[in-house]
C-alpha positions in Angstrom: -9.1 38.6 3.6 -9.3 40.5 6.9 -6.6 39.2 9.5 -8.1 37.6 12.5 -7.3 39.4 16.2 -7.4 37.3 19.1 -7.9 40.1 22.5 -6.7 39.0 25.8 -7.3 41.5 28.2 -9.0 41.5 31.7 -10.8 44.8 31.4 -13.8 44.8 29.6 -13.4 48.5 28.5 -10.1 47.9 27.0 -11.2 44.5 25.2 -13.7 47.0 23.8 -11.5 49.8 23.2 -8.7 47.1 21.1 -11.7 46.2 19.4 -13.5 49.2 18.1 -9.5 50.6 16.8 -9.1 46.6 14.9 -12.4 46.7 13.4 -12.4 50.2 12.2 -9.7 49.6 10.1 -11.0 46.7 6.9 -7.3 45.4 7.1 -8.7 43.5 10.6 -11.2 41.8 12.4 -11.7 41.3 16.8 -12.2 37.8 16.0 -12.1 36.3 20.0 -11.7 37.6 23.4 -10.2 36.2 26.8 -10.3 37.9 30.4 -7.4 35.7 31.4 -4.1 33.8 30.4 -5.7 30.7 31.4 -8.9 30.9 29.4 -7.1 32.2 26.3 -4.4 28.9 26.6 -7.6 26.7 26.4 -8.6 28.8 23.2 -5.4 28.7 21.8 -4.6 25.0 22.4 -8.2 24.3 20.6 -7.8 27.2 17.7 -4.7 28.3 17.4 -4.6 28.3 13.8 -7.1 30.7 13.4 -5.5 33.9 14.8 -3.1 36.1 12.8 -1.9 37.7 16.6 -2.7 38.5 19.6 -3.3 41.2 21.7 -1.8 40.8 25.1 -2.1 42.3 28.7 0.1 41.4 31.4 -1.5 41.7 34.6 -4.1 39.5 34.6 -6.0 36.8 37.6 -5.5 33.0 37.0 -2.9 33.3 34.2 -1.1 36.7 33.8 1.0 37.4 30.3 3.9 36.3 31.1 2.3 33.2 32.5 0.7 32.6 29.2 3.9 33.6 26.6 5.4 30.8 28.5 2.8 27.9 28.3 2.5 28.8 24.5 6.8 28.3 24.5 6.1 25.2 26.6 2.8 23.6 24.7 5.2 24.8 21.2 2.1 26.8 20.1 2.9 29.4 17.2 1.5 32.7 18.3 2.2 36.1 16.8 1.8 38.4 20.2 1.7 42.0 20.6 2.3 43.3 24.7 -0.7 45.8 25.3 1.2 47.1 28.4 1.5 50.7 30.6 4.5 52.7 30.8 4.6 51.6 34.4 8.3 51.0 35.4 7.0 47.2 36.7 5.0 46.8 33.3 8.9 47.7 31.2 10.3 45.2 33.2 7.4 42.5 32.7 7.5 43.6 28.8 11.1 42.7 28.3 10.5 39.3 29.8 7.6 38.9 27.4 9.8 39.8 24.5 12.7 37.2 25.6 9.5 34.7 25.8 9.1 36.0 22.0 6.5 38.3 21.8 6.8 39.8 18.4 6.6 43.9 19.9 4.9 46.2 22.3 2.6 49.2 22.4 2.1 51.4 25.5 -1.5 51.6 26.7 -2.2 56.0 26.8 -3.2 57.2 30.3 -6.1 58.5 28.5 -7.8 57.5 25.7 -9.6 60.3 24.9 -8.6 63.2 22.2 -5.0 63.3 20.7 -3.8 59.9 23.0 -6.8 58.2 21.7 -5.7 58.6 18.3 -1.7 58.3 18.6 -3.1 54.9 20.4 -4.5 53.6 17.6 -1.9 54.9 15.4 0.8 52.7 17.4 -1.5 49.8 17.5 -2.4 49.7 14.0 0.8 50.0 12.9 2.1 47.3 15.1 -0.8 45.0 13.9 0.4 45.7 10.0 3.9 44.4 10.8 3.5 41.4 12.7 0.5 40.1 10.1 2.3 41.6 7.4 0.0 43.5 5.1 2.9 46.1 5.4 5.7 44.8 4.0 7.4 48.7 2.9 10.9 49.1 3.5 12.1 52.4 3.9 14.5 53.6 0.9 17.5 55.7 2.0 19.7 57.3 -0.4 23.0 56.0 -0.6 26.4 57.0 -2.2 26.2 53.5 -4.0 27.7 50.2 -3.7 30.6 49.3 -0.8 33.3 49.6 -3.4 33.0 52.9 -4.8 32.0 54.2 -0.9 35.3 52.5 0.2 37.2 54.2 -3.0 36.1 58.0 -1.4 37.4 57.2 2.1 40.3 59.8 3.6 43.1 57.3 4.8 45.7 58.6 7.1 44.7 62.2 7.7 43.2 62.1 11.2 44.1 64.1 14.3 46.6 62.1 16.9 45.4 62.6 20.5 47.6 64.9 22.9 48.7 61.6 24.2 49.4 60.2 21.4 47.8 57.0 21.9 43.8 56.1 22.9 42.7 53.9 25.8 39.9 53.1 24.0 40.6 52.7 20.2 37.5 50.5 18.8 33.8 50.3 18.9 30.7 48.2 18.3 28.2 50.2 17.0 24.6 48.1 17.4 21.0 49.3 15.9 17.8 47.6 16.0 14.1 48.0 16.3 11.3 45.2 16.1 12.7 41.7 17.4 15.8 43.8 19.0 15.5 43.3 22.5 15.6 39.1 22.0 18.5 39.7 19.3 19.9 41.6 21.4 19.6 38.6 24.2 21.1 36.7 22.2 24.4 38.8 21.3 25.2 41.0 24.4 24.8 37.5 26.7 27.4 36.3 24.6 29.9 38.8 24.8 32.9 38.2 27.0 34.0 40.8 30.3 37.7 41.3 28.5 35.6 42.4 25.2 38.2 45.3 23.7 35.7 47.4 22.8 32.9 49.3 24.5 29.6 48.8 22.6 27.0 51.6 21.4 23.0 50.2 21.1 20.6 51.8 19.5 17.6 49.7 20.2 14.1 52.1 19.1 11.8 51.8 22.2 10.4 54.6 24.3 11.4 55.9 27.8 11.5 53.9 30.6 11.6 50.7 28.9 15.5 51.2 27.7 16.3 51.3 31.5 14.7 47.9 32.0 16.2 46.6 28.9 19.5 47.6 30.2 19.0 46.5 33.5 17.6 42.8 32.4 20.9 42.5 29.8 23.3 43.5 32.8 22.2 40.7 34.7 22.3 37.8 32.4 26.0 39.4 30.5 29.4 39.2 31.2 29.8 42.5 29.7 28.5 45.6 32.2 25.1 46.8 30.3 23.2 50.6 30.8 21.7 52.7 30.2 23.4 55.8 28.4 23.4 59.1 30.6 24.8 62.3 29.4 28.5 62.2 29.9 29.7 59.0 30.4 32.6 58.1 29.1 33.3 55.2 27.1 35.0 52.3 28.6 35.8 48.7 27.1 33.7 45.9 27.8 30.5 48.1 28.7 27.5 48.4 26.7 25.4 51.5 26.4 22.2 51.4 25.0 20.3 54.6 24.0 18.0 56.3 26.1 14.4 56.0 25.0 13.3 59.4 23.9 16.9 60.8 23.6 19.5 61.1 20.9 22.8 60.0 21.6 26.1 61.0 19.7 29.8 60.3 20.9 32.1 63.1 21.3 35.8 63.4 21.8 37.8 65.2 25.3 40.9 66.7 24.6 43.1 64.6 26.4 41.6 62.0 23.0 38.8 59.9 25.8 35.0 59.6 24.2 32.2 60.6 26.3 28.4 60.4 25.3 26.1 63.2 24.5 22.5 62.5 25.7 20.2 65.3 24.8 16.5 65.3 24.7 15.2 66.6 21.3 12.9 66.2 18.2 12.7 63.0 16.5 14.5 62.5 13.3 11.4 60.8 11.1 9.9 59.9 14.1 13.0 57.6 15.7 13.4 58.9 19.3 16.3 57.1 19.8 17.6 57.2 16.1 20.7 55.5 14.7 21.9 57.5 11.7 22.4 60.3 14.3 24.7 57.7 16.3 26.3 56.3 13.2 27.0 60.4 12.2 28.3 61.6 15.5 31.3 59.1 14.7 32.6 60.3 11.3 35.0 62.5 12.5 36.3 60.6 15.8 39.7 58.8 15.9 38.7 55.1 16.3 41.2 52.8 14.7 38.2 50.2 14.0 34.3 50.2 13.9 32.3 47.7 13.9 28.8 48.4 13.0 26.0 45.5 13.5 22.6 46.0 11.6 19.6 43.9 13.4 16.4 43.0 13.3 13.8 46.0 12.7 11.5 47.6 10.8 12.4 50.7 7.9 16.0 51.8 7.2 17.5 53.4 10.2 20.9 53.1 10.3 21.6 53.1 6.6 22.0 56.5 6.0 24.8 56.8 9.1 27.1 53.9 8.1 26.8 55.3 4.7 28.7 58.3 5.9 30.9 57.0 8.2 32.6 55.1 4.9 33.8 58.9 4.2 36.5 58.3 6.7 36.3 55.7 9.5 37.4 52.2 8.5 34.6 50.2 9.7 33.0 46.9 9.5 29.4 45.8 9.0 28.0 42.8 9.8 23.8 42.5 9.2 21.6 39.6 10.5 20.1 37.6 7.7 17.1 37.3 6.7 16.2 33.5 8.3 16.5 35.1 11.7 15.0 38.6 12.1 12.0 38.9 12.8 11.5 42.0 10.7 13.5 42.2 7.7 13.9 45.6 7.1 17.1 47.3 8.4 19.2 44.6 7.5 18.2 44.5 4.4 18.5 48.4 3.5 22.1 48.1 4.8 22.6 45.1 3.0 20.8 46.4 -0.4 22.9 49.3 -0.1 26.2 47.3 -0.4 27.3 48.1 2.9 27.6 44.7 4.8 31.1 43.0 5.0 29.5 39.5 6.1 25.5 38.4 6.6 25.0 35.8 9.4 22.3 33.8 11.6 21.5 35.7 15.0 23.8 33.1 16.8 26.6 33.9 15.1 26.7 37.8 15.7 28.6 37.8 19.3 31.1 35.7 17.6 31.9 37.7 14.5 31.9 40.3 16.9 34.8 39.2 19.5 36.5 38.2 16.2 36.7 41.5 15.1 38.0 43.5 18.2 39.1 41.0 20.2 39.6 40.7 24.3 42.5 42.2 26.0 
């Protein structure tokens, strides 16, 4: 049975463009259409039960998105909404408020949408659509060295370099990844980090450029905790968050004098993850932290995995994945889990506090 598509957009031409990409695919069908929050709330509060998700703009007359993402919250009306938004830097800031609100992901209306942009479009959108119905329920497989134990059982205890000093300012980390559902987890944990956190904290959140800023931006002002975005060079400081710059890898390195700095290069994708975090996870198996703490969340695929793996060569680390309950994709968590990785599964709300267990304030 084809999944029903409800279209709420206040351009005719791209209610007709979202609808010729869902119907040319037999998974799908354009089933309604609203010009406006406040005609699609009358639609929804009659017929709810008859969409599998929405398509959503966000600047729109009477009723805009975010208008509408919070009636639904309000009116407790179950909706399954996908942000059809620009890459606009006032659009990244109105699609992380839609996400807070709970809107299930985002995909980036093309400044054209003819040719190649067309097609990587409907690509996006398609793929989105197949997640939050879920008719695509793959989960990536990433090869692993086997279960914790035996990973644990090849680690190199004792046999790192000492710093010219002697002694590191900064001596653990939190190392966060995510994808679908991540910037609301995220919400969630990085609000309830304290400022004396004794750790700085590394986020690997997949989203494209531009909308990492306002992610950053939006989490600094509701945390305790300092939160930006990464730039090239920083150096790492306790009780500051960096989160990975949208189309940009991002791997710590070490000074001489023993301080870590961060290493924000623009480059190809590793299978398509633009940021990706097994190339964070990697760039920390040969650093001298006396503790990491790596947190799997929410997302789609296995991302992630494949790092933490490695880094049980010769860090000792701790993993803590969200369960299953609360993400709203289970698929990273699970790989890292399924792998025999994960030190302790927990609810969303109980992240930030396993966390500050962990590594403590100072």
């Amino acid at each position: 049975m084809k999944k029903n598509i409800f279209i709420i957009d206040d351009s005719a031409l791209m209610r007709r463009v979202l609808s010729d990409i869902i119907d040319s695919d037999k998974r799908f069908h354009a089933a309604e259409f609203a010009s406006n929050g406040l005609e699609a709330l009358y639609i929804m509060q009659q017929r709810a039960s008859e969409f599998d998700a929405i398509l959503l703009d966000i600047h729109m007359p009477k009723m805009n998105g975010i208008e509408f993402l919070a009636e639904l919250k309000k009116q407790n009306i179950k909706a399954t909404v996908i942000i059809v938004s620009t890459i606009a830097e006032q659009d990244a800031k109105e699609t992380i408020k839609a996400l807070e609100l709970g809107a299930f992901d985002f995909v980036t209306k093309p400044k054209s949408i003819a040719r190649e942009n067309g097609n990587l479009f409907s690509s996006r959108l398609l793929k989105c659509l197949a997640q939050a119905t879920k008719v695509d329920r793959k989960i990536a497989k990433v090869s692993t060295l086997g279960t914790k134990t035996s990973v644990i059982n090849s680690k190199v205890i004792g046999n790192r370099k000492k710093n010219k000093a002697g002694k590191q300012e900064v001596s653990k980390l939190v190392a966060i990844a995510c994808s679908t559902g991540g910037p609301k987890a995220l919400h969630n944990v990085i609000t309830a980090l304290p400022s004396n956190l004794d750790a700085p904290v590394l986020i690997v959140q997949h989203m494209p450029i531009g909308f990492t800023k306002s992610l950053a931006d939006r989490l600094d002002e509701l945390s305790q905790v300092k939160v930006k975005e990464a730039q090239d060079g920083d150096v790492l400081q306790k009780s500051t968050v960096y989160i990975a710059k949208g189309g940009h890898q991002m791997r710590v390195l070490q000074k001489e004098d023993g301080s870590y700095y961060l290493s924000v290069t623009k480059e190809a994708p590793r299978r398509g993850l633009l940021p990706c975090a097994d190339i964070m996870y990697e760039s920390l198996s040969e650093l001298e932290f006396n503790e990491i703490t790596c947190v799997v969340l929410t997302g789609m695929g296995g991302d992630g995995t494949a790092g933490i793996t490695k880094l049980y060569k010769s860090q000792n680390i701790y993993v803590i994945a969200q369960n299953e309950e609360t993400s709203v994709v289970y698929g990273m968590p699970k790989v890292v889990k399924e792998a025999g990785l994960v030190d302790e599964v927990l609810p969303l709300d109980a992240i930030a506090g396993a966390i500050i267990k962990n590594v403590g304030v100072y």
